[in-house]
C-alpha positions in Angstrom: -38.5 174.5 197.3 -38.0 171.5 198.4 -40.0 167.7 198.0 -42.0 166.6 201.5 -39.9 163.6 201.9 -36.6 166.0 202.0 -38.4 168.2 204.7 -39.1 165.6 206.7 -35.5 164.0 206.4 -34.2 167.4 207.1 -36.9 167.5 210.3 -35.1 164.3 211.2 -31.7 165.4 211.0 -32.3 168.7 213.1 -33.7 166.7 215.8 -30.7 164.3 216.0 -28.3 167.1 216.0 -30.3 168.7 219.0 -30.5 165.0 221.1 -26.8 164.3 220.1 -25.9 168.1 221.6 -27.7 166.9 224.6 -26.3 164.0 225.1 -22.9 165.4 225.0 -23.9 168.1 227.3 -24.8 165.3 230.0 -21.7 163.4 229.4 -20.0 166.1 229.9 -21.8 166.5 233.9 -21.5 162.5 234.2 -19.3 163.5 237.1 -21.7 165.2 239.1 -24.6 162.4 238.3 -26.1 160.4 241.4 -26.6 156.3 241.1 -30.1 155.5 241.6 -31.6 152.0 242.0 -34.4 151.1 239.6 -36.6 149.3 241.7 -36.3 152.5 244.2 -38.3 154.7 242.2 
């Protein structure tokens, strides 16, 4: 068992692990990105 507070920091945690996976993932395809302008969208 475990408190509320230490859920939620775990919650937390398992989100930033999934977003920093995901960012790597797109670094990783930087190569292949296309430049857009802002104000063109």
């Amino acid at each position: 068992m475990v408190t509320p507070k230490l859920f939620e920091a775990l919650i937390e945690d398992m989100a930033d692990r999934d977003l920093l996976a995901l960012a790597r993932q797109r670094l990783a395809l930087k190569d292949s990105a296309i430049e857009v302008d802002i104000d063109t969208l």
